[in-house]
C-alpha positions in Angstrom: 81.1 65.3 211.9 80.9 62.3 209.3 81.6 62.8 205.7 79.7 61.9 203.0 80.4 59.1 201.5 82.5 59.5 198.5 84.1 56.2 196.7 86.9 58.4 195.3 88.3 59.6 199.0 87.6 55.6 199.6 89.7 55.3 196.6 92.3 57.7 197.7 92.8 55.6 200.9 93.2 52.0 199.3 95.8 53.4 197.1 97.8 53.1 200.0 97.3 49.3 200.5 97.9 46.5 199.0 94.6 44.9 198.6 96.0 41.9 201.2 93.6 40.1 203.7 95.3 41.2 206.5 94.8 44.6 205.7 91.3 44.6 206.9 91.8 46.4 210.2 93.7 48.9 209.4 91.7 49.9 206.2 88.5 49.8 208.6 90.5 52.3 211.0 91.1 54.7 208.3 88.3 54.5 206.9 86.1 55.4 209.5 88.6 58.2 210.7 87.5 59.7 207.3 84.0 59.3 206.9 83.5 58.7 210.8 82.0 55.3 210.1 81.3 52.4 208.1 79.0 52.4 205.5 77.7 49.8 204.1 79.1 51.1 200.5 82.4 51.7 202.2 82.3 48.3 203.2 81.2 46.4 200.2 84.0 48.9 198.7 86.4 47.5 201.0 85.7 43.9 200.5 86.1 44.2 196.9 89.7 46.3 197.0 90.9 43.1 199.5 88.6 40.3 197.3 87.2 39.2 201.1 83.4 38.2 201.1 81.3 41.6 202.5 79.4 39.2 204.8 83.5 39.1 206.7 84.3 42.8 206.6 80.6 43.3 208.4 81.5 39.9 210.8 84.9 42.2 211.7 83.2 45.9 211.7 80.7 44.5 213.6 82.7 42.7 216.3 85.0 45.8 217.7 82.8 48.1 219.5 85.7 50.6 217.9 83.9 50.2 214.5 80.8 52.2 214.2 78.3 50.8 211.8 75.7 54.0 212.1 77.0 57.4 211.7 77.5 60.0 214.9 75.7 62.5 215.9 76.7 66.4 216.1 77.0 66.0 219.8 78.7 63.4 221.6 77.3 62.3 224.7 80.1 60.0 226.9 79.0 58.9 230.4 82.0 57.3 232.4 80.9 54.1 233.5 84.6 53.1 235.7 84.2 52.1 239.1 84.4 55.3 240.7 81.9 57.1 238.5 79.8 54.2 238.7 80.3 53.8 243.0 78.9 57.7 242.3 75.8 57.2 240.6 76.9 57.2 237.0 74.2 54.4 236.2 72.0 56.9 237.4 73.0 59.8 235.5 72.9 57.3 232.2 69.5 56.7 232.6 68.7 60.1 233.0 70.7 61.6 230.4 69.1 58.9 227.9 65.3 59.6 229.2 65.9 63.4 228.6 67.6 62.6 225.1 65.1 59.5 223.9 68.2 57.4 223.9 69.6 54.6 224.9 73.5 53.7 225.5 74.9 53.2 222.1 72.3 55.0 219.8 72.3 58.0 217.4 69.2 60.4 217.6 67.7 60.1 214.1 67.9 63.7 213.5 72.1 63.2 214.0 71.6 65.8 216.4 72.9 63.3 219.7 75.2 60.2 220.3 74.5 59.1 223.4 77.3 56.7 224.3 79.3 54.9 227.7 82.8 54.1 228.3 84.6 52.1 230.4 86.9 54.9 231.9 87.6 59.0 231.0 90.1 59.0 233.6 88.7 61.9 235.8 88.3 59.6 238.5 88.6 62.6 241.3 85.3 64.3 239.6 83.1 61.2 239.3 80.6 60.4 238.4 81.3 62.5 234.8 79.7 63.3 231.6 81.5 64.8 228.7 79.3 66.2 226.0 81.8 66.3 222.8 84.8 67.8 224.3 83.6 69.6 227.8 84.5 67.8 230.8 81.4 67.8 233.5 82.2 66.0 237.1 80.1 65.1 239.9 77.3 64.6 237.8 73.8 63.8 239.5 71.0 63.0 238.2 69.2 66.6 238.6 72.3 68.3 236.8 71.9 66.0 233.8 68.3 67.2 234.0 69.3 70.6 233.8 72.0 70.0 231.0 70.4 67.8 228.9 66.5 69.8 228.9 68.6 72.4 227.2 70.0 70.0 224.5 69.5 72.4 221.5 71.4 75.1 223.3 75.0 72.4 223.8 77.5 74.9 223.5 80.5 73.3 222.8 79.7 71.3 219.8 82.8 70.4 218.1 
């Protein structure tokens, strides 16, 4: 779960750094491994410490899908989209997930409460199509499972 922003742990993190350009990346890495993403005070924080405009540490942040620019929510909701979850009706299973959740791919329930979220591969092609909900592997989704998982939501046992 994302920490609160706190400019001192920020702090704490640039003392390691030199304050150089090319330092951007990496900062943005630890940064969000902290706090779980990128603030917009982390970031003005973090153009300051490497004197880069704020307007370039967004342009970056906002580029790598590995950046995330909203925080996360408690549970973490991963549909496999590879081919042979996808050949298995993981489209499917996305849209279903999302109409029982109110989200869409990429979006954060404004309660925090569910990240809804695709990847390119989980690498448990032999169960596809699959859903992991934070760290609890689920294969051969269908759409009626998701149904039945996801009309529960409040009751997601293995939160992290």
């Amino acid at each position: 779960m994302e920490e609160e922003f706190k400019e001192e742990v920020l702090r704490g993190i640039l003392a390691f750094y030199e304050g150089k350009r090319r330092e951007l990346i990496p900062v943005l890495h630890e940064t969000q491994g902290i706090f779980g993403w990128l603030s917009e005070e982390a970031m003005r924080v973090i153009a300051r410490f490497l004197n880069i405009p704020e307007g370039e540490v967004y342009s970056v942040a906002s580029f790598y899908n590995q950046f995330r620019l909203m925080p996360l929510g408690r549970n973490i909701v991963t549909v496999c989209r590879g081919t042979a979850c996808h050949i298995r009706g993981a489209p499917k299973v996305l849209d279903e997930i999302g109409k029982a959740l109110g989200l869409k791919d990429g979006e954060t329930s404004p309660d925090l409460e569910h990240t809804l979220e695709s990847v390119a591969c989980i690498g448990c092609c032999a169960l596809a199509p699959v859903v992991k909900v934070n760290y609890k592997v689920h294969g051969e989704m269908t759409r009626e499972k998701a149904r039945e998982v996801f009309q529960a939501t409040p009751q997601i046992e293995d939160a992290r």
